[in-house]
PDB file with one MODEL, atoms N, CA, C and O in Angstrom:
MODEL        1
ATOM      1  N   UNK A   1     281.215  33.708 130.123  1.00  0.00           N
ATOM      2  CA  UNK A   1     281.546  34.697 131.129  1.00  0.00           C
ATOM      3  C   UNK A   1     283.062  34.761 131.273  1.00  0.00           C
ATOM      4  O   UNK A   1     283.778  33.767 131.154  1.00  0.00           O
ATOM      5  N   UNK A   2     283.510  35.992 131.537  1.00  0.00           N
ATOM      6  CA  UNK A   2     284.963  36.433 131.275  1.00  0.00           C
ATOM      7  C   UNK A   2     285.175  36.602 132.914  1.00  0.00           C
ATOM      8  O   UNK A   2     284.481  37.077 133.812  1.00  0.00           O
ATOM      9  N   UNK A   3     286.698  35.873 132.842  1.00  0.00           N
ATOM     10  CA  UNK A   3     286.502  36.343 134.403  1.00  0.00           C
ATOM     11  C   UNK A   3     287.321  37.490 134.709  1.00  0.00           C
ATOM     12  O   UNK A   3     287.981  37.981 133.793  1.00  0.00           O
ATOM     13  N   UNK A   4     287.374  37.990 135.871  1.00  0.00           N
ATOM     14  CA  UNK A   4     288.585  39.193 135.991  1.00  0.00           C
ATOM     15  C   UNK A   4     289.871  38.957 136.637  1.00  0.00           C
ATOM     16  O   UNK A   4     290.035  38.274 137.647  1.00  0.00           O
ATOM     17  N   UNK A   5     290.857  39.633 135.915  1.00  0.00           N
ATOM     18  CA  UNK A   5     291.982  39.223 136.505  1.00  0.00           C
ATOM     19  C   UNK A   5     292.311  39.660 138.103  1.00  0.00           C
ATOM     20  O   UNK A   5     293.058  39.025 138.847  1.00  0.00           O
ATOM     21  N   UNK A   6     291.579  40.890 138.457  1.00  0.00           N
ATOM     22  CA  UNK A   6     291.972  41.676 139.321  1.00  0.00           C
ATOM     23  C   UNK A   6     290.709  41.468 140.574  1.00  0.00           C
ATOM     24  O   UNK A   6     290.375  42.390 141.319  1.00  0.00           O
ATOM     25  N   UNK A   7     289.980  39.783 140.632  1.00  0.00           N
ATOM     26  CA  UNK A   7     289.134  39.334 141.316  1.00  0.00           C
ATOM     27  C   UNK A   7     289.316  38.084 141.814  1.00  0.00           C
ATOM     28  O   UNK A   7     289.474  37.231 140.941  1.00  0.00           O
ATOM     29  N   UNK A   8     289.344  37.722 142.874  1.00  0.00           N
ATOM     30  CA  UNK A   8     289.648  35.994 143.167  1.00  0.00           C
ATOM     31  C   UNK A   8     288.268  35.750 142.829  1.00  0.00           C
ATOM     32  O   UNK A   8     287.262  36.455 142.752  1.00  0.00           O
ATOM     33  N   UNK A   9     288.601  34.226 142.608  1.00  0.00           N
ATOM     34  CA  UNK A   9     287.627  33.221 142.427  1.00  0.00           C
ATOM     35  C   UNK A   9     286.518  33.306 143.302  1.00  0.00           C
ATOM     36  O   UNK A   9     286.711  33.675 144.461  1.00  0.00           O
ATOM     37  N   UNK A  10     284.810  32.867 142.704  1.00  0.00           N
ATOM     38  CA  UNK A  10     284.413  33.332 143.730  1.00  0.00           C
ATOM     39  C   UNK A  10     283.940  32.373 145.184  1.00  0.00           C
ATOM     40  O   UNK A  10     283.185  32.723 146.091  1.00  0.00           O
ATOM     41  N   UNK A  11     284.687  31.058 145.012  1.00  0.00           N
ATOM     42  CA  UNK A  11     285.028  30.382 145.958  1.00  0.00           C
ATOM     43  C   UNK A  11     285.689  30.604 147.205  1.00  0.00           C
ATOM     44  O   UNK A  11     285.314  30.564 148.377  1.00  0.00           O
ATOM     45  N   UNK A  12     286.794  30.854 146.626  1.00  0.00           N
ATOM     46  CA  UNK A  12     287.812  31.827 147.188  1.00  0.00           C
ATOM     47  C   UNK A  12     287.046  32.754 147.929  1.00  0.00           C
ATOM     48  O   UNK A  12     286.840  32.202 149.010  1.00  0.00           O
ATOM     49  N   UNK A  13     286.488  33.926 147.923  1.00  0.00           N
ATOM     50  CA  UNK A  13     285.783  34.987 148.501  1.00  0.00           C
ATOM     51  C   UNK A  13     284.724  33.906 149.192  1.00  0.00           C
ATOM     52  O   UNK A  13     284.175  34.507 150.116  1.00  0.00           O
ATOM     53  N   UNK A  14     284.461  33.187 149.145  1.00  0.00           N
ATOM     54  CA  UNK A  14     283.170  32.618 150.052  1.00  0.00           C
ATOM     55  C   UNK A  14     283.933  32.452 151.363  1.00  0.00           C
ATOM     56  O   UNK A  14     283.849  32.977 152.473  1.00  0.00           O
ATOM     57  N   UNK A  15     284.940  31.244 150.645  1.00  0.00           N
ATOM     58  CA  UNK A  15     285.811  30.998 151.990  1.00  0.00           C
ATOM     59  C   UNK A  15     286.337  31.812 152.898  1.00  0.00           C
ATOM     60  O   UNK A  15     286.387  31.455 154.075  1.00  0.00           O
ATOM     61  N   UNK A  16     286.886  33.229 152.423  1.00  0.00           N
ATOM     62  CA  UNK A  16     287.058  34.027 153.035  1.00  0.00           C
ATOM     63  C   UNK A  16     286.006  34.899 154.139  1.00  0.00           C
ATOM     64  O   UNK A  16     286.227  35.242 155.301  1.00  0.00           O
ATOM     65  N   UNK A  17     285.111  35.047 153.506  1.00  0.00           N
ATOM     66  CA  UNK A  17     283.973  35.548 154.061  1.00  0.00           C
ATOM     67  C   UNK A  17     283.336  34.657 155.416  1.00  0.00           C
ATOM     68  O   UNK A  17     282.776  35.196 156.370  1.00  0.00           O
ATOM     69  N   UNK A  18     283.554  33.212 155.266  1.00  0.00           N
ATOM     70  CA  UNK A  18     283.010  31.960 155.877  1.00  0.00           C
ATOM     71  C   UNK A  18     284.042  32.414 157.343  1.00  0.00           C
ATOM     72  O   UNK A  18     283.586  32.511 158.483  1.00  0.00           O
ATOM     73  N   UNK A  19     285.507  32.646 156.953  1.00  0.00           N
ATOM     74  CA  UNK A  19     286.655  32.412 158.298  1.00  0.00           C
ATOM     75  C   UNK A  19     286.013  33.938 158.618  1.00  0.00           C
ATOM     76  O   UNK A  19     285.795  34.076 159.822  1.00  0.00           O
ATOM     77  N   UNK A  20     285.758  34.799 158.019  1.00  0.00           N
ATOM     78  CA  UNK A  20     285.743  36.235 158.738  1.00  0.00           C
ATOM     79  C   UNK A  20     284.389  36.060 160.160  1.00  0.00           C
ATOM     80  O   UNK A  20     284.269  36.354 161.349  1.00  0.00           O
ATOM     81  N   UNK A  21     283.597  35.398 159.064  1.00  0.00           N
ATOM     82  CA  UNK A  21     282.493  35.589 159.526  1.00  0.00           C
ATOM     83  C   UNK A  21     282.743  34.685 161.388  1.00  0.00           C
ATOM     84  O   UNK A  21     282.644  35.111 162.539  1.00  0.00           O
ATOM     85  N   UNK A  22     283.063  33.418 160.828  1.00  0.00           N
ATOM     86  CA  UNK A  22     283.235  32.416 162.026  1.00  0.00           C
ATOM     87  C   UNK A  22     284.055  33.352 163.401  1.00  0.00           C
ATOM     88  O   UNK A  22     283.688  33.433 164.573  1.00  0.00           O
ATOM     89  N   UNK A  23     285.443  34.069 162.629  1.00  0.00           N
ATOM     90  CA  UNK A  23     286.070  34.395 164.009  1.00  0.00           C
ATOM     91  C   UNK A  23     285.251  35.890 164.544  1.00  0.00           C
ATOM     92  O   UNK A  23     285.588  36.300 165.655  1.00  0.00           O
ATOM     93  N   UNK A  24     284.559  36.415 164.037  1.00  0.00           N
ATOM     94  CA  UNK A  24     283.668  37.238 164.706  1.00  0.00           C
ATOM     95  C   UNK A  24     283.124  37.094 165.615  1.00  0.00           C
ATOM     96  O   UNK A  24     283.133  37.733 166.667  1.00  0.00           O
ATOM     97  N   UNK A  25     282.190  35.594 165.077  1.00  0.00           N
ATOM     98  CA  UNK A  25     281.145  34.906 166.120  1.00  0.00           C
ATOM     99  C   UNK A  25     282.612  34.298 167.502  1.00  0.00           C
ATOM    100  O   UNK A  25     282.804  34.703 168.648  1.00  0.00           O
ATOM    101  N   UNK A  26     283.075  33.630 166.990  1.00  0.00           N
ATOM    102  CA  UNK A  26     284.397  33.235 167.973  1.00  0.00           C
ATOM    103  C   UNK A  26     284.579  34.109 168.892  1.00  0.00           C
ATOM    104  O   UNK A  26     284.619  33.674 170.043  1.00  0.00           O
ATOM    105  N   UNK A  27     284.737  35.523 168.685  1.00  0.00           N
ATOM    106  CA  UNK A  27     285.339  36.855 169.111  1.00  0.00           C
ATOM    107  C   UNK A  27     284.237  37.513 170.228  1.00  0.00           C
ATOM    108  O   UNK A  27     284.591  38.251 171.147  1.00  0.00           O
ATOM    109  N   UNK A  28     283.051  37.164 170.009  1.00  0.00           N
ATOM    110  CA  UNK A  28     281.939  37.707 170.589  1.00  0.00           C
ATOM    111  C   UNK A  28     281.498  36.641 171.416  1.00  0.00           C
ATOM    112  O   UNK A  28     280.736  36.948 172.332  1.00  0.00           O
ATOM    113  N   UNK A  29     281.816  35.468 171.283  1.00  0.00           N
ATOM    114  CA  UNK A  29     281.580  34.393 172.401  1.00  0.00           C
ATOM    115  C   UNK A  29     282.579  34.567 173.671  1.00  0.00           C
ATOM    116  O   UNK A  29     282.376  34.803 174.862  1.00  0.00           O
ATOM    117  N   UNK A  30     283.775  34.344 172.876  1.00  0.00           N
ATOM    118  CA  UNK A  30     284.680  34.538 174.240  1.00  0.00           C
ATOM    119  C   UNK A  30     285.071  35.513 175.076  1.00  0.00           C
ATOM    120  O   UNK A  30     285.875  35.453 176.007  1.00  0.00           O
ATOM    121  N   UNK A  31     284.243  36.698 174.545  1.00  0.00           N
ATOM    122  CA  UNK A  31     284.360  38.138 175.057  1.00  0.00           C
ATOM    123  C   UNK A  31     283.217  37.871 176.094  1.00  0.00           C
ATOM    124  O   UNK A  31     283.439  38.143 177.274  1.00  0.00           O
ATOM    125  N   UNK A  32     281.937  37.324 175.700  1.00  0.00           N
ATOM    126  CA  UNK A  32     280.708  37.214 176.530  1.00  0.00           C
ATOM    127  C   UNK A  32     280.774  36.740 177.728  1.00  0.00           C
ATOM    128  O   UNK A  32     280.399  37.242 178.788  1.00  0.00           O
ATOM    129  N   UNK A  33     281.461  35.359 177.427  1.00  0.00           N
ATOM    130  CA  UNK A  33     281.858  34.371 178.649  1.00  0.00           C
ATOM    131  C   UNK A  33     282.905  34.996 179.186  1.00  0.00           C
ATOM    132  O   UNK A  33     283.177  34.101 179.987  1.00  0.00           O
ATOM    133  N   UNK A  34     283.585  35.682 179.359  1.00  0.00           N
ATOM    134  CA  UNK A  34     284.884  36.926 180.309  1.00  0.00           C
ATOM    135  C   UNK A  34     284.082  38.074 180.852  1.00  0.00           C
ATOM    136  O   UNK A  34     284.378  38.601 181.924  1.00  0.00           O
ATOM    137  N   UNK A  35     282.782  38.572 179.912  1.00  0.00           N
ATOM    138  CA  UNK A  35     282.272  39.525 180.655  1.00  0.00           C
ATOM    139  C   UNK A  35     281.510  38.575 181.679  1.00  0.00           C
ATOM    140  O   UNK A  35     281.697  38.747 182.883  1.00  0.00           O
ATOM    141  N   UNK A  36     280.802  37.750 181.303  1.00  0.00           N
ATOM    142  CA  UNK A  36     280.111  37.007 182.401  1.00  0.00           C
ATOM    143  C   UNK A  36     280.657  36.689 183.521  1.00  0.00           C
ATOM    144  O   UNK A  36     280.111  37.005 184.578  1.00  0.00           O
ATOM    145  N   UNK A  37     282.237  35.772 183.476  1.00  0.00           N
ATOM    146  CA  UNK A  37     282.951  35.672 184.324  1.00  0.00           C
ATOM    147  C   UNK A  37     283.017  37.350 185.397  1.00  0.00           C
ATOM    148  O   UNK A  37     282.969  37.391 186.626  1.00  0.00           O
ATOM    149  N   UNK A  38     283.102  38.213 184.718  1.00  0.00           N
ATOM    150  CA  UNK A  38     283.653  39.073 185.727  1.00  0.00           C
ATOM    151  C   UNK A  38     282.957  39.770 186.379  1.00  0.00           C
ATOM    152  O   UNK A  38     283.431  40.588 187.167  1.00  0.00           O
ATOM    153  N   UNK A  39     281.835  39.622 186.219  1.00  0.00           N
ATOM    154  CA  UNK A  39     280.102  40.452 186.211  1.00  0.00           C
ATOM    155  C   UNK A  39     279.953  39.292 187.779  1.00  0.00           C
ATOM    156  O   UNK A  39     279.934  39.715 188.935  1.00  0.00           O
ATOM    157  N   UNK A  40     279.873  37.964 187.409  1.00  0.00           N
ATOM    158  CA  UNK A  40     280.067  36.705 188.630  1.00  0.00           C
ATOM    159  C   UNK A  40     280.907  37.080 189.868  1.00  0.00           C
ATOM    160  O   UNK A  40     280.577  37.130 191.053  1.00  0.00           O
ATOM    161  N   UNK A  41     282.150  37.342 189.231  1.00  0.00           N
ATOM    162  CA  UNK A  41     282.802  38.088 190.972  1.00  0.00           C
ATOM    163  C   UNK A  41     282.911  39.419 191.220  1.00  0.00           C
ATOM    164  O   UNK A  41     283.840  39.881 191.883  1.00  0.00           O
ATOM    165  N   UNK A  42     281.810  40.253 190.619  1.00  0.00           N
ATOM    166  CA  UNK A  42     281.915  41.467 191.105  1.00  0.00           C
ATOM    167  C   UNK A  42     280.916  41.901 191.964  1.00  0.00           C
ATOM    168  O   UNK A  42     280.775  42.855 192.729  1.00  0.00           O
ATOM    169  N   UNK A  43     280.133  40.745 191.560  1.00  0.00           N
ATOM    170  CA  UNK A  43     278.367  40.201 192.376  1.00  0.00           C
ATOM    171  C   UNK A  43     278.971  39.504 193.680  1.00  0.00           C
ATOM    172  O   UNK A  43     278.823  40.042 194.777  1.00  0.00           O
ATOM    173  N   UNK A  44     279.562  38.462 193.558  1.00  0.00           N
ATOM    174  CA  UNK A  44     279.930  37.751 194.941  1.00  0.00           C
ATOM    175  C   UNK A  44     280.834  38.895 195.660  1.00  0.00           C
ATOM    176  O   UNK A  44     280.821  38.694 196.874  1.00  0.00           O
ATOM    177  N   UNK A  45     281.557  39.943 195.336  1.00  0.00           N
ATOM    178  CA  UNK A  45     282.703  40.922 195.963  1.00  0.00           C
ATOM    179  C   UNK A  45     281.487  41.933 196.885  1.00  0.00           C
ATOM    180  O   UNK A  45     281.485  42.174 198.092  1.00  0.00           O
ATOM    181  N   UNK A  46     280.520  42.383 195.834  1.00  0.00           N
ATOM    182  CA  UNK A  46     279.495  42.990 196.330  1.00  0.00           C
ATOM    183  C   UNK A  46     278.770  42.364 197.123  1.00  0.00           C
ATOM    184  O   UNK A  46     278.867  42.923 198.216  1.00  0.00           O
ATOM    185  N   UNK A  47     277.733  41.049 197.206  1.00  0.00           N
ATOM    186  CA  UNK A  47     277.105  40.169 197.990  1.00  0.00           C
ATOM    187  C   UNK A  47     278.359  40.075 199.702  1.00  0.00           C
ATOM    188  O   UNK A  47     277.720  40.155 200.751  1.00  0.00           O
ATOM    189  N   UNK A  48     279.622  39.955 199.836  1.00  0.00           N
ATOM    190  CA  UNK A  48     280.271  39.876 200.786  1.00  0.00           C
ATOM    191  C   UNK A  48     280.364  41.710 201.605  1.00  0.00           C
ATOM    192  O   UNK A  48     280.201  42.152 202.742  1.00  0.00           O
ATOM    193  N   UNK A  49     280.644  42.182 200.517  1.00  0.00           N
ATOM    194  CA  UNK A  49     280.822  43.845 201.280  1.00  0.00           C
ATOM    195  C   UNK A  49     278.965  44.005 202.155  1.00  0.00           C
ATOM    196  O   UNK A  49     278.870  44.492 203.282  1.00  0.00           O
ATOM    197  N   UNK A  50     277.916  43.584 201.497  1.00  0.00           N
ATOM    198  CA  UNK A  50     276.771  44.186 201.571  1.00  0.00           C
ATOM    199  C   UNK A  50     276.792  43.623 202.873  1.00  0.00           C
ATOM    200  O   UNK A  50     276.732  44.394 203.831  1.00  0.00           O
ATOM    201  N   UNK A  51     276.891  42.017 203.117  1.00  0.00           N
ATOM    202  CA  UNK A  51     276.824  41.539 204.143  1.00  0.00           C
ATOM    203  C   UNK A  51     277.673  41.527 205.433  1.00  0.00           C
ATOM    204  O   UNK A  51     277.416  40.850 206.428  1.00  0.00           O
ATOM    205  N   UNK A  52     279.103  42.674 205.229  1.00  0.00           N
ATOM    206  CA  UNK A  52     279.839  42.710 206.274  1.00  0.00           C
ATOM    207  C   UNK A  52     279.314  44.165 206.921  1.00  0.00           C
ATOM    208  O   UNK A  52     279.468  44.673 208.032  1.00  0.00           O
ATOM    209  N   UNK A  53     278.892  44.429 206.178  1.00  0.00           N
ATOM    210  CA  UNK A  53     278.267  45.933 206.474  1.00  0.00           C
ATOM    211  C   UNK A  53     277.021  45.873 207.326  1.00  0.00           C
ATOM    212  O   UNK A  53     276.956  46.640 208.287  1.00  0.00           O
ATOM    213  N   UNK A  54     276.110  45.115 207.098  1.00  0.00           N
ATOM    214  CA  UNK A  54     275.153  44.583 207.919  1.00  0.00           C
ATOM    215  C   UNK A  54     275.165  44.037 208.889  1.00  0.00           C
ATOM    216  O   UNK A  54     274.236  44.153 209.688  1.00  0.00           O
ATOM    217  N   UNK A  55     276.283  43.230 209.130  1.00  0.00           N
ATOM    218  CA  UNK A  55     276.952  42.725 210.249  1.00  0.00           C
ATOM    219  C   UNK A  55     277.264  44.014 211.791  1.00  0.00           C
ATOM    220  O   UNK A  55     276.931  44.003 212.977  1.00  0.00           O
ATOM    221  N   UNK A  56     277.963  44.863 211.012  1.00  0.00           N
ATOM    222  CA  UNK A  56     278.498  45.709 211.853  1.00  0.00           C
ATOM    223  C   UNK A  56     277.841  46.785 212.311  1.00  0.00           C
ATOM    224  O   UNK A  56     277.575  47.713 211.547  1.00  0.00           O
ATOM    225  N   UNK A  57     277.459  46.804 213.756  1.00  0.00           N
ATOM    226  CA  UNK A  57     277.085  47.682 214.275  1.00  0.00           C
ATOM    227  C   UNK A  57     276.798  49.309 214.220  1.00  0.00           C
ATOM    228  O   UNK A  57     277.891  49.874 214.261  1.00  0.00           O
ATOM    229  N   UNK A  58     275.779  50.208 214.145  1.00  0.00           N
ATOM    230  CA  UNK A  58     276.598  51.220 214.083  1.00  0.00           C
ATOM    231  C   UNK A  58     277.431  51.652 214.824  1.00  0.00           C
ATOM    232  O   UNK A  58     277.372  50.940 215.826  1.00  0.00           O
ATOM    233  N   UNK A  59     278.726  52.928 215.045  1.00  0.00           N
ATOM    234  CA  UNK A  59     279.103  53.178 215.733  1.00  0.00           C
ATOM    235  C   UNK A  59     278.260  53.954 216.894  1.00  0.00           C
ATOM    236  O   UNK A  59     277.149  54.482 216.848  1.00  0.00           O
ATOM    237  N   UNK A  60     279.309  53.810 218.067  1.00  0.00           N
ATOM    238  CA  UNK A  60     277.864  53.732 219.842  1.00  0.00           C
ATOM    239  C   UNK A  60     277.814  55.732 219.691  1.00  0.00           C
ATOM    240  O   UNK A  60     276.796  56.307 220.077  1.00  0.00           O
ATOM    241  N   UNK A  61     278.841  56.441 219.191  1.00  0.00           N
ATOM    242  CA  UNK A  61     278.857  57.772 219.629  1.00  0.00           C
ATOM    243  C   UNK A  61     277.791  58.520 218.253  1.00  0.00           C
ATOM    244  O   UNK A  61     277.719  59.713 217.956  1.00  0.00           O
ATOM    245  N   UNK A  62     277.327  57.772 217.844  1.00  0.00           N
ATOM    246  CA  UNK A  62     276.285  58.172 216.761  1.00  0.00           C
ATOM    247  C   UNK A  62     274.855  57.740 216.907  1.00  0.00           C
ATOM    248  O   UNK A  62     274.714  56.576 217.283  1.00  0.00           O
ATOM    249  N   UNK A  63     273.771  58.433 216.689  1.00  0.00           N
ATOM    250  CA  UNK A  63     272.459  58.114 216.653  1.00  0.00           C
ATOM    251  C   UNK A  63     272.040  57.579 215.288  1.00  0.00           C
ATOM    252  O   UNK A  63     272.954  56.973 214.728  1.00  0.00           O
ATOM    253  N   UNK A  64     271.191  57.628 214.781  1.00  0.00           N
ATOM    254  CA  UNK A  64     270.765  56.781 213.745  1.00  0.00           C
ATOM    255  C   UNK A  64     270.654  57.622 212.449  1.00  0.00           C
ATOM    256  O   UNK A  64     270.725  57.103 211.335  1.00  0.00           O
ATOM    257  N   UNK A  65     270.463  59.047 212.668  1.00  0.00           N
ATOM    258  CA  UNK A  65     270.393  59.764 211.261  1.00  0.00           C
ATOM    259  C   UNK A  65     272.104  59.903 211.334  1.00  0.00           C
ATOM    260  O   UNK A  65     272.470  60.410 210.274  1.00  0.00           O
ATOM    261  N   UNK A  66     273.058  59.673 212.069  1.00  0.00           N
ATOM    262  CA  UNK A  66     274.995  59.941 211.789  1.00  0.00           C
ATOM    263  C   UNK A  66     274.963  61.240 212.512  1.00  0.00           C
ATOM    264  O   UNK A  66     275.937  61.986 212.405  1.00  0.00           O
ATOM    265  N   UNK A  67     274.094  61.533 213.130  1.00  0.00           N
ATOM    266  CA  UNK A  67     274.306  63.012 214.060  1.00  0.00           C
ATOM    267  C   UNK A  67     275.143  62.250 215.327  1.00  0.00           C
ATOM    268  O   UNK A  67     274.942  61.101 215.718  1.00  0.00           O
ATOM    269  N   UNK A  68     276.290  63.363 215.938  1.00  0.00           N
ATOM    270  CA  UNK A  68     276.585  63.306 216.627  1.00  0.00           C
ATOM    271  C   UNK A  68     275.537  63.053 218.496  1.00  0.00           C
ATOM    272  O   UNK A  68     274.795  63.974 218.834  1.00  0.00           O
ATOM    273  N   UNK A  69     275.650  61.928 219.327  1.00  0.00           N
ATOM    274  CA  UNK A  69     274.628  61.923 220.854  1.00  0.00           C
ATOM    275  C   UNK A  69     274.198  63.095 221.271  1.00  0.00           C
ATOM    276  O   UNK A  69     273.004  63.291 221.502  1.00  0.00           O
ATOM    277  N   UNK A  70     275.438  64.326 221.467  1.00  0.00           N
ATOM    278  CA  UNK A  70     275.373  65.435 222.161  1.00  0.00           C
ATOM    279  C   UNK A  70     274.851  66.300 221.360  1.00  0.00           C
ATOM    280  O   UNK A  70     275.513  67.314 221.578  1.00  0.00           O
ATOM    281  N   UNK A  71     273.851  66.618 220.331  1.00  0.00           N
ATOM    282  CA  UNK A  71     273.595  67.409 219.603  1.00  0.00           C
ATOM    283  C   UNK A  71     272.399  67.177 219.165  1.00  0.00           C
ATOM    284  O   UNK A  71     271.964  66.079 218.817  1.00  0.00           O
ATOM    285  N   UNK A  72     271.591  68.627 219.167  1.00  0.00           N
ATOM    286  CA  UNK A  72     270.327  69.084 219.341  1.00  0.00           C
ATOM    287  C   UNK A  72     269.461  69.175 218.164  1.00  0.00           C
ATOM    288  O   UNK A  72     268.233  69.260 218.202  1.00  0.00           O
ATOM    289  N   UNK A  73     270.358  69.145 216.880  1.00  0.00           N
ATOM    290  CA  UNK A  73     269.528  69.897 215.550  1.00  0.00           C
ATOM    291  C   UNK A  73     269.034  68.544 214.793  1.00  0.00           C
ATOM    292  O   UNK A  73     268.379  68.622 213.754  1.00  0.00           O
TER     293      UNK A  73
ENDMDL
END
């Protein structure tokens, strides 16, 4: 078998293929764990708004559908 000049070895290409492949997986891990991270405090940001909101009264010059006391419709 003749090899080609205008081809690396095909060791060479494994190895290459081996680092491509690895920092992909690398690339998609540490992207996961940042989305996770941020997905975590956008849940606790939300879990605090939901619960300050619940907290608070409605306002007294409003009835319960947001119609104004003095009004008929």
């Amino acid at each position: 078998m003749t090899e080609s000049v205008l081809l690396p070895a095909t060791n060479t290409i494994a190895l290459w293929m081996l680092v491509a492949i690895t920092m992909v997986i690398a690339a998609k891990v540490v992207t996961g764990a940042l989305l996770g991270q941020r997905r975590k405090e956008i849940y606790k940001i939300r879990e605090k708004l939901f619960a300050a909101r619940q907290e608070r009264p409605p306002p007294p010059d409003r009835d319960y559908k947001g119609r104004s006391c003095g009004s008929r419709s």
